[in-house]
C-alpha positions as CSV (number, residue, x, y, z in Angstrom):
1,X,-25.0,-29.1,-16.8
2,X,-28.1,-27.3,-16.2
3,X,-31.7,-28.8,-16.0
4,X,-32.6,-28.7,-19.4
5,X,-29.8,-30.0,-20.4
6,X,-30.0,-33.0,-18.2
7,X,-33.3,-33.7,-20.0
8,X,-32.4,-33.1,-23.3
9,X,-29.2,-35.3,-23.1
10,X,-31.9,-38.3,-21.1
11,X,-34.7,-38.1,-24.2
12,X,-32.2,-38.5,-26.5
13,X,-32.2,-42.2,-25.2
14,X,-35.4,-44.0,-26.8
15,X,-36.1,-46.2,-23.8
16,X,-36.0,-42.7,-21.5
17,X,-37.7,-41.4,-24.0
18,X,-40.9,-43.4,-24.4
19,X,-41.5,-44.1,-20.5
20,X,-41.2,-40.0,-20.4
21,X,-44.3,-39.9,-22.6
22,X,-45.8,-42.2,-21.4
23,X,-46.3,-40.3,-18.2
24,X,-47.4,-37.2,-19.7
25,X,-51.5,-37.8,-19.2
26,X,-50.9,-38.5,-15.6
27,X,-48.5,-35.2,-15.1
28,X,-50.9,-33.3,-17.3
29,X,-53.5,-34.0,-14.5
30,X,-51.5,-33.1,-11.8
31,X,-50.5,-29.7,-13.7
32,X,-54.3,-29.0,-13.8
33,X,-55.1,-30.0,-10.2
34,X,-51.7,-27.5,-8.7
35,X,-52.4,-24.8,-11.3
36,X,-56.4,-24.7,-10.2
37,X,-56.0,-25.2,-6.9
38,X,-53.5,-22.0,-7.0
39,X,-55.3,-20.1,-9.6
40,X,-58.6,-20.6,-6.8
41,X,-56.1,-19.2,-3.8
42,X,-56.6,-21.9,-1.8
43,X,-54.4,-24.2,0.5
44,X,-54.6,-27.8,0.2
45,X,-56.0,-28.0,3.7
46,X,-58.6,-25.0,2.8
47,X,-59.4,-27.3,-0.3
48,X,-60.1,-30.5,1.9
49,X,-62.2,-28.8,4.0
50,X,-64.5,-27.8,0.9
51,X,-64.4,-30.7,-0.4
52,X,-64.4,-33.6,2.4
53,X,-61.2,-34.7,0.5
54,X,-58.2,-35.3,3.1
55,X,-55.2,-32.9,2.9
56,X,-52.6,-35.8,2.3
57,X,-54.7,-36.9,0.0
58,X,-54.9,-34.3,-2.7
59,X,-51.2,-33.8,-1.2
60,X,-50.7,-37.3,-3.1
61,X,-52.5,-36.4,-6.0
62,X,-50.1,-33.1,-6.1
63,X,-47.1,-35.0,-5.7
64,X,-47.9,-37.4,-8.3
65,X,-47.9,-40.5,-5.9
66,X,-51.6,-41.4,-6.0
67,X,-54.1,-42.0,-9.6
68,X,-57.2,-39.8,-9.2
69,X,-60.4,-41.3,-10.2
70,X,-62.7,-39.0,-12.1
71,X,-65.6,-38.7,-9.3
72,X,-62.1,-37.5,-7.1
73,X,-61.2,-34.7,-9.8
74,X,-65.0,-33.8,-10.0
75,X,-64.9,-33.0,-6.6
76,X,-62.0,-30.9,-6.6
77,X,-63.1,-29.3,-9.3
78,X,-66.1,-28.2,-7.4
79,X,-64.4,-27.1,-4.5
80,X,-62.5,-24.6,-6.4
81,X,-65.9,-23.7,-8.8
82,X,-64.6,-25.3,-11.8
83,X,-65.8,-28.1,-13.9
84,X,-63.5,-31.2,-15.0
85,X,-63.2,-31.1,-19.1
86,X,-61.3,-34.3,-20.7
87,X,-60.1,-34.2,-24.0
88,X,-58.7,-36.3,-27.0
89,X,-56.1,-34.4,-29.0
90,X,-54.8,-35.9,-32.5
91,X,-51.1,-37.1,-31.8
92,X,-48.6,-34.1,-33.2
């Protein structure tokens, strides 16, 4: 069984299901925070030192073990020349 499969065969199980989803937001942010920080060319430790942010800390943040604050993504986000945006989607 490959990867997808796993996960296909996991959501089909409503209790799996609605704890996946309900992670989402917080793996949207860490998408956005790997994606920029790559998309900027920089290293996590080049990033810290930009920012004043520690390494293991946005290492955290990357790895999904740590819940940024806004003032925290702001920062990042102006280490790399970007801007945070948040926004509320209508449910599909």
């Amino acid at each position: 069984m490959n990867l997808q499969d796993m996960k296909q065969t996991l959501l089909s199980n409503p209790e799996v299901k609605k704890e996946y989803e309900a992670l989402q937001p917080e793996y949207a942010v860490v998408r956005a925070v790997l994606e920029a920080r790559k998309q900027a060319r920089l290293t996590q430790q080049e990033l810290a030192d930009m920012t004043g942010i520690h390494r293991s800390d946005i290492s955290k943040l990357e790895n999904g073990t740590s819940n940024p604050t806004i003032g925290l993504l702001q920062r990042l986000a102006e280490g790399m020349g970007m801007t945070v945006r948040v926004e509320f989607v209508p449910k599909s």
